[in-house]
C-alpha positions in Angstrom: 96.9 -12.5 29.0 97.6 -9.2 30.3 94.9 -6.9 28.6 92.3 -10.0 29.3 93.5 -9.9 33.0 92.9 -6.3 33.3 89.6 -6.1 31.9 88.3 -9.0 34.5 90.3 -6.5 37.3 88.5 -3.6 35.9 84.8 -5.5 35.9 85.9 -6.3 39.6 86.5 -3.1 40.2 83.6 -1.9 38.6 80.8 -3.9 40.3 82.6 -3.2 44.0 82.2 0.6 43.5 79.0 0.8 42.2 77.6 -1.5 44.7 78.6 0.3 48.0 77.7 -1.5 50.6 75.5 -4.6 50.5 73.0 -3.3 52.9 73.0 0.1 50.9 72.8 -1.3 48.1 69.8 -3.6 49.1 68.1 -0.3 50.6 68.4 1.5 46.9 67.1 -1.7 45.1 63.6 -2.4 47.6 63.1 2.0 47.1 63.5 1.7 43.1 60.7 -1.7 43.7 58.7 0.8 45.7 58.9 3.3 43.1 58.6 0.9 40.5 55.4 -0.7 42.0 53.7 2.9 42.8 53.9 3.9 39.0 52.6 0.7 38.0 49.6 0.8 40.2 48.9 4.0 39.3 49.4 3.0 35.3 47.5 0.4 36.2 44.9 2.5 37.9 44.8 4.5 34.6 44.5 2.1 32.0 41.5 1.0 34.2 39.9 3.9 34.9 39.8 4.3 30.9 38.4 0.8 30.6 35.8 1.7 33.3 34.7 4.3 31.4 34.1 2.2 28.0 32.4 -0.6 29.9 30.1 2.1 30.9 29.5 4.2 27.7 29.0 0.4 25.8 26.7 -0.3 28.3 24.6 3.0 28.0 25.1 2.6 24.2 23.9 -1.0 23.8 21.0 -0.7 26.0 19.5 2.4 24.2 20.0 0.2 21.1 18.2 -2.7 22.9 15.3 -0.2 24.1 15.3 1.3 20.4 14.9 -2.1 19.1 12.1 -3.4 21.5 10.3 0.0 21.1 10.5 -0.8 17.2 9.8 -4.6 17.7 6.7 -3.4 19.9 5.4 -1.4 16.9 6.0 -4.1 14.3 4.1 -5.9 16.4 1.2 -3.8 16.9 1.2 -2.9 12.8 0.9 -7.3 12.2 -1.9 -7.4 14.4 -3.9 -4.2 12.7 -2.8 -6.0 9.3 -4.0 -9.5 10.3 -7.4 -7.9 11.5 -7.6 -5.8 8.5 -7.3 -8.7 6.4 -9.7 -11.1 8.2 -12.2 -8.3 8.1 -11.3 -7.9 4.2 -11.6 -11.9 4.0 -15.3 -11.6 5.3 -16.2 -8.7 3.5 -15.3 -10.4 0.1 -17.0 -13.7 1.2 -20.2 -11.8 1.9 -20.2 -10.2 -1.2 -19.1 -12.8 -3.3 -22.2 -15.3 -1.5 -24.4 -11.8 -2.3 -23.3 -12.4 -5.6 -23.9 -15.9 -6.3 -27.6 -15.3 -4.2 -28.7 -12.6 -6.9 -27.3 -14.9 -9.9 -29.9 -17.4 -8.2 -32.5 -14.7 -7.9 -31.9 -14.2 -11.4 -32.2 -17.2 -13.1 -35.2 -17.7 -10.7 -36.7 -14.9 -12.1 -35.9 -15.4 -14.9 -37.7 -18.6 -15.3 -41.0 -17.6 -13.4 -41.1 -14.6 -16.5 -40.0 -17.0 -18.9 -43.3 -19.1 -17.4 -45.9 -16.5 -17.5 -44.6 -15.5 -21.4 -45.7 -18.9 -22.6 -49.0 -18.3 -20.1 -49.4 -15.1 -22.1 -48.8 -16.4 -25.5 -51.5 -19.2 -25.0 -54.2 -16.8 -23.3 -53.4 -14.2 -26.0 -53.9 -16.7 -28.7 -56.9 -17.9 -27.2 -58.0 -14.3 -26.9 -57.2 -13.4 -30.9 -59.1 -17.1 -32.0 -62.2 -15.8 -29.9 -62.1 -12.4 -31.0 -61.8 -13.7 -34.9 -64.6 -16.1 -34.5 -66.8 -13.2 -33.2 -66.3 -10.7 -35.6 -66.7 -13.2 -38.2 -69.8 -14.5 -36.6 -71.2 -11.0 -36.1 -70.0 -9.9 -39.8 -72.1 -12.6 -40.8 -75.1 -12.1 -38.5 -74.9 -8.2 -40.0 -75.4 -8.9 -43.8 -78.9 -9.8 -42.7 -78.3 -12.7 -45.4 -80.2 -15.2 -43.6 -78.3 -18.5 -44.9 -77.8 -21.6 -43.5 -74.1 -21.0 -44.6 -74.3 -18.3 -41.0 -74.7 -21.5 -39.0 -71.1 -22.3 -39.0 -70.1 -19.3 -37.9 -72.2 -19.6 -35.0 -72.0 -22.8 -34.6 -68.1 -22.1 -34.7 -68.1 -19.0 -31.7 -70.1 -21.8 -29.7 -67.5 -24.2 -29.9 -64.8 -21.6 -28.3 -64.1 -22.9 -24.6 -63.8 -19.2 -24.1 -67.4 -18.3 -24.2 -69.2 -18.8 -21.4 -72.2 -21.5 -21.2 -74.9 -18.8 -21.1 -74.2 -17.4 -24.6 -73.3 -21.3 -26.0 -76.9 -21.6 -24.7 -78.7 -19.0 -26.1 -76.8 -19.8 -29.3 -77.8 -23.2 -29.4 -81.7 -22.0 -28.8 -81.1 -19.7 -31.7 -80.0 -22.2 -34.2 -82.8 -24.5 -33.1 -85.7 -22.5 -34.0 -87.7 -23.1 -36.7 -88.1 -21.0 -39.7 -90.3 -18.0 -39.6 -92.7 -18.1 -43.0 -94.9 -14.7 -43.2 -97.5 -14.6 -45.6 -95.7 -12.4 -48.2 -97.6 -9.9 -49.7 -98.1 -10.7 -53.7 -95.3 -8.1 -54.4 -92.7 -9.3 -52.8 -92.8 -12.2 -55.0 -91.8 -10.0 -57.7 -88.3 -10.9 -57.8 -87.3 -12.4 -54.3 -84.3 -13.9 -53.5 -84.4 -17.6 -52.9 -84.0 -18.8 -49.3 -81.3 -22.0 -48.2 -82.2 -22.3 -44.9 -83.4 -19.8 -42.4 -83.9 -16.2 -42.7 -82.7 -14.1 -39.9 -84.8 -13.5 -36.9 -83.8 -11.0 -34.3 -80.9 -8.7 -33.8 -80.2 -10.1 -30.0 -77.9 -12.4 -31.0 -75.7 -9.9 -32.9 -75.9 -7.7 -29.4 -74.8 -10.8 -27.4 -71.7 -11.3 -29.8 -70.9 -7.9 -29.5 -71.3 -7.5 -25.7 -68.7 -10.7 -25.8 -66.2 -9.2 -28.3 -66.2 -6.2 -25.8 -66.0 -8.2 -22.7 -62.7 -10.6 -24.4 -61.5 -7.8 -25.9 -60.9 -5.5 -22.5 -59.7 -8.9 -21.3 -57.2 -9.3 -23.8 -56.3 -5.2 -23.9 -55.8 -6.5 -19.7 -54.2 -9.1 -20.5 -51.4 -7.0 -22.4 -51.2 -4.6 -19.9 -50.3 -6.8 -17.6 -48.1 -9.3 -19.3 -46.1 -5.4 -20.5 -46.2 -4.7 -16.4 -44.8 -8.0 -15.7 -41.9 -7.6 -18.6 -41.1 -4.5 -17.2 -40.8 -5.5 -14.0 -38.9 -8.4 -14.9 -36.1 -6.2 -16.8 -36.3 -3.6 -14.0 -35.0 -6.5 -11.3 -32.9 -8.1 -13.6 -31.2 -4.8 -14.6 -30.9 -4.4 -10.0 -29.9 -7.7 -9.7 -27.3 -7.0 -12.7 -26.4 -4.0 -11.2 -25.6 -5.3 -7.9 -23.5 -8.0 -8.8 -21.5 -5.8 -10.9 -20.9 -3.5 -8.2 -20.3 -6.1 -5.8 -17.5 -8.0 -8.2 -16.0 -4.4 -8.7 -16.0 -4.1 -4.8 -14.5 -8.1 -4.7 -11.8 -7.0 -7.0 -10.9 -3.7 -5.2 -11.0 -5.9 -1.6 -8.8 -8.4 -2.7 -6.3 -6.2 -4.2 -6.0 -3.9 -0.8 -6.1 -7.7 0.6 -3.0 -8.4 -1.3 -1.6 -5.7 -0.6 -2.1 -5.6 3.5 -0.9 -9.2 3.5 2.6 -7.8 2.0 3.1 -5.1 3.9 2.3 -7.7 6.8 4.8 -9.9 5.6 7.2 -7.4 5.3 6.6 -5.8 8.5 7.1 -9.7 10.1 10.1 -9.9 8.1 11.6 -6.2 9.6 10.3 -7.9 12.9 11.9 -11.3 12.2 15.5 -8.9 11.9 14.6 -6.6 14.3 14.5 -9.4 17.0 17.8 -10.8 15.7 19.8 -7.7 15.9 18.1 -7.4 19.3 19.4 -10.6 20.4 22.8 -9.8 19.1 23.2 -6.6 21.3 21.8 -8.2 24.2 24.3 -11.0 23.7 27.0 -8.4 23.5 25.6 -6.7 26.3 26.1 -9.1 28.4 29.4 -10.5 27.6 30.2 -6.8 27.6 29.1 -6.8 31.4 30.4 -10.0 32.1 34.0 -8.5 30.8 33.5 -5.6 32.9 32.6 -7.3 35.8 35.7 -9.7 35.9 38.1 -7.2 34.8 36.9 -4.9 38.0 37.4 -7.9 40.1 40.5 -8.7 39.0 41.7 -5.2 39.3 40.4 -4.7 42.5 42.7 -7.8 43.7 45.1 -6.8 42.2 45.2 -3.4 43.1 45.0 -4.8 47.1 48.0 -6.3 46.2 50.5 -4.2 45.1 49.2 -2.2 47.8 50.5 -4.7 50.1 53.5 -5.4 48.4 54.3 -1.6 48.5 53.5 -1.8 52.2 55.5 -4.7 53.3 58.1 -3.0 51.2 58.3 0.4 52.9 57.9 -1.7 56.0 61.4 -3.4 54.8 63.1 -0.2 54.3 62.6 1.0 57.3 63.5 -2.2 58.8 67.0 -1.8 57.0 67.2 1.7 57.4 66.8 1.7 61.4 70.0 1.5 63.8 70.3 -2.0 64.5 71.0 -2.7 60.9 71.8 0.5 58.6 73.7 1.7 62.0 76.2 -2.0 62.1 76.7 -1.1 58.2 77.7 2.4 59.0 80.0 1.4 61.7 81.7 -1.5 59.9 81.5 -1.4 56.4 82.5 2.2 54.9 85.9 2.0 56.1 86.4 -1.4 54.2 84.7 0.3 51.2 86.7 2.7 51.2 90.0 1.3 51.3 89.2 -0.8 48.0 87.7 1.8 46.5 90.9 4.3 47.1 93.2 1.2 46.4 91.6 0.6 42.4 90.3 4.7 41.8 93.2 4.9 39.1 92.4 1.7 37.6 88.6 2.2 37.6 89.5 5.7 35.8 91.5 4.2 33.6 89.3 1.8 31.6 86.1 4.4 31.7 86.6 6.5 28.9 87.3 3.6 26.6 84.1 1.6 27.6 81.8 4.9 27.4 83.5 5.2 23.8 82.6 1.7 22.6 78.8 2.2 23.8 78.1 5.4 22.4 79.9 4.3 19.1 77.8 1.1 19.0 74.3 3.0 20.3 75.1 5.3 17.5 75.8 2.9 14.8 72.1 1.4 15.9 70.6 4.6 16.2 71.7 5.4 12.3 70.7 1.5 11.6 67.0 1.4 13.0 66.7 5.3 12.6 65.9 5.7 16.5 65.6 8.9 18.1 65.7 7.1 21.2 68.7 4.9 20.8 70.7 8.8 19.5 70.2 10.3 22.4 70.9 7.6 24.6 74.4 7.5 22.4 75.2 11.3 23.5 74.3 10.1 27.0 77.0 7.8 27.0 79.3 10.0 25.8 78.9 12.9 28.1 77.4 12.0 31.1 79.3 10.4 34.4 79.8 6.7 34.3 78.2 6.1 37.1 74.9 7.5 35.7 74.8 5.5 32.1 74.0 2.3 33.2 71.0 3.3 35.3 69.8 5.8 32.1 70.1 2.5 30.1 68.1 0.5 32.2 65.7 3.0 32.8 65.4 3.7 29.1 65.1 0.1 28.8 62.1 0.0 31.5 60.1 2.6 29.6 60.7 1.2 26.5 58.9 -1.5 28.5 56.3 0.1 29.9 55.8 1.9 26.6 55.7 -1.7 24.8 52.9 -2.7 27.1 50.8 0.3 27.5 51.0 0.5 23.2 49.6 -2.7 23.3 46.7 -2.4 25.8 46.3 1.5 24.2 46.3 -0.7 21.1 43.6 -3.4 21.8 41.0 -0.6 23.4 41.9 1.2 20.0 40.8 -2.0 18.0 37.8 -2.6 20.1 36.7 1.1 19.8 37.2 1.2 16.2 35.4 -1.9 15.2 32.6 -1.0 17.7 32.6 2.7 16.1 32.8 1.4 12.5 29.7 -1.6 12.9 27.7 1.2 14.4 28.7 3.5 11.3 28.1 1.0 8.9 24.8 -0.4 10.8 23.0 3.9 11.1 24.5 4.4 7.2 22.9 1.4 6.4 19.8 2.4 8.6 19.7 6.2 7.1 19.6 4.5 3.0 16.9 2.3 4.1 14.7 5.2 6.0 15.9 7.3 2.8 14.7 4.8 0.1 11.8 4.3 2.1 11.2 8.1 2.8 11.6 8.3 -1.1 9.0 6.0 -1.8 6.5 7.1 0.9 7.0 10.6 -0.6 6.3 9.2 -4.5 3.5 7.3 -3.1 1.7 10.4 -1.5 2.0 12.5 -4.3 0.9 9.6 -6.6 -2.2 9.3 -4.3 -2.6 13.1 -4.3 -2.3 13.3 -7.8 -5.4 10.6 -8.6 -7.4 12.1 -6.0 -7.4 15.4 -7.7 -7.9 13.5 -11.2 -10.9 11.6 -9.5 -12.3 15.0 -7.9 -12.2 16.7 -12.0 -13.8 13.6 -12.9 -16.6 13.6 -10.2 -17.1 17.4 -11.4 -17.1 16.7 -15.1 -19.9 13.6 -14.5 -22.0 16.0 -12.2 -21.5 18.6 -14.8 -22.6 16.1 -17.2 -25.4 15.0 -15.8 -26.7 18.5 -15.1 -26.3 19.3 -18.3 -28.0 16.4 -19.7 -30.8 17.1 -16.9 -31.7 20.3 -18.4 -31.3 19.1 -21.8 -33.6 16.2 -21.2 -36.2 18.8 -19.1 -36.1 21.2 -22.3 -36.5 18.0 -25.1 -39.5 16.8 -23.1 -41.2 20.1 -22.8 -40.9 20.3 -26.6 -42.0 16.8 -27.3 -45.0 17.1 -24.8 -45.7 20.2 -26.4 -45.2 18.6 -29.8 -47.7 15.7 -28.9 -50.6 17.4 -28.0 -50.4 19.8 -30.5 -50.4 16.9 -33.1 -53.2 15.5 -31.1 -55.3 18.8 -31.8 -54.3 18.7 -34.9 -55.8 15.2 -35.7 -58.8 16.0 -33.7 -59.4 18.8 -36.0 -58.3 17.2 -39.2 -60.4 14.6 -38.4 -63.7 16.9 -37.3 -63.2 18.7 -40.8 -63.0 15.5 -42.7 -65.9 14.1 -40.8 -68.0 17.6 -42.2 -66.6 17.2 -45.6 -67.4 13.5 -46.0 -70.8 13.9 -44.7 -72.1 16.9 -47.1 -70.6 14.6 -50.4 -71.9 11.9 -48.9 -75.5 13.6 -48.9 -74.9 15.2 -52.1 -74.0 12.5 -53.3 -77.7 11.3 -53.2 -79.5 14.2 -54.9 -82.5 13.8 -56.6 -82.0 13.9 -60.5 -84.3 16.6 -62.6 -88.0 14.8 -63.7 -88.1 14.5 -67.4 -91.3 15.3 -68.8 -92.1 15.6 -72.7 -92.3 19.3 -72.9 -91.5 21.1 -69.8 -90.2 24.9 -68.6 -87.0 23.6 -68.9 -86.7 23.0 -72.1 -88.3 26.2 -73.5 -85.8 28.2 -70.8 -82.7 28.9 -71.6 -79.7 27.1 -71.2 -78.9 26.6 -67.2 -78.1 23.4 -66.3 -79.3 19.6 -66.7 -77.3 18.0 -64.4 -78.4 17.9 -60.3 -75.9 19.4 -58.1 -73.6 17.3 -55.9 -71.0 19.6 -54.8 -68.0 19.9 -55.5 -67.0 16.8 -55.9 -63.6 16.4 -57.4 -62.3 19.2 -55.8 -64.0 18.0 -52.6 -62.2 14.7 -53.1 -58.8 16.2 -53.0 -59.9 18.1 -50.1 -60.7 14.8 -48.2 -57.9 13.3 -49.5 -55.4 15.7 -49.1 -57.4 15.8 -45.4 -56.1 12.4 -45.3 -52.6 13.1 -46.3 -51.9 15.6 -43.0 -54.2 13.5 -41.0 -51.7 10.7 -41.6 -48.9 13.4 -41.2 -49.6 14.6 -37.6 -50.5 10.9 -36.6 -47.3 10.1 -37.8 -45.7 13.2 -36.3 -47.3 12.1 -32.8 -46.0 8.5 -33.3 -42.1 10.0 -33.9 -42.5 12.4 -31.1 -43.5 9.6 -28.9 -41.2 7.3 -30.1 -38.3 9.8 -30.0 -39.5 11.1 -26.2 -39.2 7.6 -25.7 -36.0 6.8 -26.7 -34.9 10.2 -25.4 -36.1 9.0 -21.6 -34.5 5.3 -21.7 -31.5 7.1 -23.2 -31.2 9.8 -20.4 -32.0 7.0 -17.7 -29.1 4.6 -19.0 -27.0 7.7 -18.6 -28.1 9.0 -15.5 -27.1 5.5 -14.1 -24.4 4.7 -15.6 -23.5 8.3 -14.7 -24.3 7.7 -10.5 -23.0 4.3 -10.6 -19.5 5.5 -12.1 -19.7 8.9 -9.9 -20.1 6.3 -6.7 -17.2 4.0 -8.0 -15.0 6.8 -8.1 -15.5 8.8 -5.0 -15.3 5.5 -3.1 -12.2 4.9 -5.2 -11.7 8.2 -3.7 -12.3 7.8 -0.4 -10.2 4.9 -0.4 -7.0 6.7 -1.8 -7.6 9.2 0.8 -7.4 7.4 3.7 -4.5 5.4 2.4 -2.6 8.8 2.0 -3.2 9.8 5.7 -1.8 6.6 6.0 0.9 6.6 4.2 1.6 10.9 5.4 1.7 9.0 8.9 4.3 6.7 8.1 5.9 9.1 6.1 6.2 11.4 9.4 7.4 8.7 11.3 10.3 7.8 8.8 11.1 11.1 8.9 11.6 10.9 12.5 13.8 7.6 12.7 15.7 9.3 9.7 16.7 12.4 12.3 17.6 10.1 15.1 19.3 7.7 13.4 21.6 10.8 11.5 22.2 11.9 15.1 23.2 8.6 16.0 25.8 8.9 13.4 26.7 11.4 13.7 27.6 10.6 17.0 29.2 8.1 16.0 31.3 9.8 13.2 32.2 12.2 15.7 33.7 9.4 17.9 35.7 8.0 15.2 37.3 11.7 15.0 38.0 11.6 18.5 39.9 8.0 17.9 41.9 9.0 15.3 44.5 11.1 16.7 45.2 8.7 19.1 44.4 5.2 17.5 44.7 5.2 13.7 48.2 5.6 12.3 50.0 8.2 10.8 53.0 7.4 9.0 54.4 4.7 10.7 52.3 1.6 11.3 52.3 -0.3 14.6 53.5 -3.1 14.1 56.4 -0.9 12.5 56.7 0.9 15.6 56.8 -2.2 17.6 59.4 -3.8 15.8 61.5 -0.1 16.1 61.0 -0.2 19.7 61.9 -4.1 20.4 65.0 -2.9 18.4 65.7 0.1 20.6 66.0 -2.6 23.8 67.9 -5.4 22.4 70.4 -2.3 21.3 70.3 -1.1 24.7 70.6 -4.4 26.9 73.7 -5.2 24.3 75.2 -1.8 25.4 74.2 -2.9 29.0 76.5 -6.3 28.5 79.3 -4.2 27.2 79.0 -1.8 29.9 79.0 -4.9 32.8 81.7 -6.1 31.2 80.0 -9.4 29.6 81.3 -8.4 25.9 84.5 -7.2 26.2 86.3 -9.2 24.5 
């Protein structure tokens, strides 16, 4: 019982001296709430002023973002509408030229059947032409022989059956069969041998000039005729080769349309779709903005309240103290209680002293055995506290090392949830611009690849509009130089023949005269036969060498007519060939350079956008940058090193159960 009784005299003790005097004591405890509330308020001030300034710089950040995104949206916007109007007038372009297109297909097989029309027109004339012309030259071969046979009446009678000839010449035919048969008197000699007579003998030559005048007249009809069925043809293939032409050109300009059709209609999807997320993320930051100001504005509320009222507390607490400190209280304290403290605490000094030493030795053995345990800084130096500083001081070092433990505790933990918030803000808004700067960069990339792609058939489409020009000089001065020659060619085989043909005329007319000499008269004694030797035979020429004159005549007569036929032929040919070229030539020349065209302006184009990625490229790196930056501002202060939080929050609830168990020993509640 004894050592149990003295440790309950020694608390006594104990709490008697340290306490003073009630009124003292009560003084000392509203100062330290004084204190104690000051600091806090001006923590608190801190901690809020730190807040303040992140409510601000989120709400600066977000609403850039929300401008950025709006400004972007805008654009989106504006590049949908320029797509959708492109397309619609693409739409209408292609429907005109595909209704062009089926119009000219019309026109064509129109056309095609009028010519097909006037062909069998033209074949039925023609023939009727050729049966005409046949029955007149027989009917005037006839008439020629002078053979006066009734056998010539069906060939007349045949030409005036033709519903070609007209009913003046059926008529005068007619009259002309109808006469009767001329019968001269024949002189006795004729009857020496005359040819027998079957019908009628010919009368008069008018009827031969009648046929002929009407084999002239049908036959420039029929030479009209052919010119103008060949007119006709040609003009038929010249409009079906345009109308050809055109809808081949117009189904190349279809497929071209619809292709930069397909293509705006993707690029206007995909510029909806970058809408479509561009609003979203839009929403999201606005959404965040405003819970973000809605935080703000509570917590400001709440901390000006607050603020008012540990402002009044620490007033109506200073207002205490000096209630308690003026003469009508402090003053009765003064006057009556020191000299009752005093005699208690002279009456127990020795014991007090007595049981100090032990009970600073037990704390700073058991703060030291913690201290090693937890490995605290802290809780060691609190141990060599114990152990060398007055009594009287180690239980207020405890309990103040045990209030900023506290404070520390709380301050980590607010410190600690700004940290979390500022890092997760920091990191989406890395991940978001890294995100950003790959997408601008794959898209630079392919802008990049595109232009030069662009560039790359433009200057292949330039060569080739040089080499078809080149081409087509070329040929031009080939084609000029051929038809010189074959013009030239021509009419010098047309001499030729005129003058082959004037020689063969001379030559054929002297064999054809000496070809009737007169033979030498035989007599029964003439000069002749007592002259010498000359000749017995009449002269006609040359003749067998004149023969193959004529024919060899003949021979190049034929030659330069055929040389003129080839040339012509060949000039022809030459021409259609140098025309198909020439046009095929333009036609290709105006497909590329509107192939051409078209590349071009979709480079500008894509140069534009290519300058514009660029420049959301630079910003967004600055806005990473930024960002990154941040984050290296954070870490010193928010990312751990070492020793985790959680680690250093377990360490620290350590350090103050170790302390208020050294408080208990030291107020005497573990002594035992």
């Amino acid at each position: 019982m004894a050592p149990r009784f003295s440790v309950l005299v020694a608390g006594l003790l104990l709490q008697s001296a340290t306490a003073v005097t009630p009124i003292q004591k009560v003084i000392q405890l509203m100062q330290d709430m004084k204190a104690k509330g000051i600091a806090e308020k001006e923590a608190e001030a801190t901690r809020f002023s730190s807040f303040d300034q992140w409510c601000g710089d989120q709400k600066r950040t977000k609403t850039d973002e929300i401008n950025a995104g709006t400004a972007n949206i805008e654009k989106l916007a504006a590049g949908i509408e320029k797509d959708a109007v492109h397309i619609a007038k693409l739409t209408d372009r292609i429907e005109e030229l595909e209704e062009d297109i089926a119009r000219w297909a019309k026109d064509h097989k129109s056309t095609a059947d009028v010519r097909s029309k006037e062909a069998e027109d033209y074949q039925a004339t023609s023939a009727d032409y050729g049966e005409t012309l046949s029955a007149l030259d027989e009917a005037i071969m006839v008439l020629k022989k002078k053979a006066s046979k009734t056998a010539q009446a069906e060939a007349l009678l045949q030409v005036s059956k033709l519903h070609l000839v007209p009913a003046g010449p059926k008529r005068a035919l007619a009259i002309f069969l109808q006469q009767p048969v001329v019968v001269e008197m024949p002189d006795d000699q004729l009857f020496i041998k005359a040819p027998e007579a079957y019908g009628y003998e010919f009368q008069s030559g008018g009827v031969v000039d009648m046929l002929e005048k009407l084999k002239d007249e049908f036959g420039g009809k029929k030479y009209e005729l052919d010119q103008e069925e060949m007119k006709a043809q040609h003009a038929f293939e010249d409009i079906a080769q345009q109308l050809t032409d055109n809808s081949e050109n117009a189904k190349h300009e279809v497929d071209k349309k619809s292709i930069e059709r397909s293509e705006t209609q993707q690029a206007k999807a995909d510029r909806e779709g970058e809408k479509a997320q561009a609003e979203s993320d839009r929403a999201e930051d606005q959404t965040y903005l405003d819970e973000t100001e809605a935080l703000c504005s509570m917590k400001t509320e709440d901390f000006n309240s607050r603020a008012k009222l540990r402002q009044d507390e620490i007033e109506a607490i200073t207002q205490a103290i000096e209630i308690m400190s003026s003469d009508a209280v402090s003053g009765s304290g003064d006057k009556y209680l020191p000299a009752f403290v005093q005699t208690r605490g002279t009456a127990l000094a020795q014991l007090r002293s007595t049981f100090t030493g032990d009970l600073q030795s037990k704390v700073s053995a058991f703060l030291a055995e913690r201290a090693k345990r937890f490995n605290s800084r802290v809780l060691a130096q609190a141990s060599a506290h114990v152990a060398n500083d007055p009594f009287g001081k180690v239980k207020k070092m405890i309990k103040d090392l045990i209030s900023t433990l506290m404070q520390e505790a709380t301050t980590e933990t607010e410190h600690k949830g700004w940290c979390d918030t500022e890092l997760t803000t920091n990191k989406q808004t890395r991940d978001q611009k890294t995100e950003a700067i790959e997408q601008l960069s794959v898209q630079k990339d392919d802008l990049s690849s595109l232009i030069a792609q662009l560039t790359q058939d433009i200057e292949d489409l330039t060569s080739a509009v040089a080499e078809l020009d080149a081409a087509m000089q070329a040929a031009t001065e080939e084609r000029t130089s051929s038809k010189a020659a074959n013009t030239q060619t021509i009419a010098d085989a047309k001499a030729a023949q005129t003058a082959v043909q004037q020689a063969t005329a001379v030559l054929k007319d002297f064999y054809a005269k000496s070809a009737q000499a007169t033979a030498l008269a035989q007599s029964a004694q003439s000069p002749a036969e007592d002259a010498p030797e000359t000749f017995d035979k009449p002269y006609q020429g040359l003749l067998p060498e004149g023969g193959n004159v004529v024919s060899f005549l003949e021979v190049v007569l034929t030659d330069f007519a055929r040389l003129e036929s080839e040339t012509s032929t060949s000039e022809a040919t030459e021409t259609d060939a140098y025309d198909k070229f020439t046009f095929e030539s333009k036609k290709d020349r105006a497909l590329k350079e509107n192939e051409k065209g078209h590349k071009t302006a979709k480079r500008s184009d894509s140069e534009g956008a290519l300058a514009q990625t660029e420049e959301e490229l630079k910003l967004t790196q600055g806005q990473l940058d930024k960002a990154v930056a941040y984050y290296e501002k954070l870490k010193p202060t928010c990312v751990d090193s070492g020793i985790t939080y959680e680690e250093r929050v377990q360490r620290r609830e350590e350090e103050i159960q170790s302390l208020q168990e050294a408080l208990k020993i030291l107020q005497g509640t573990d002594l035992s």
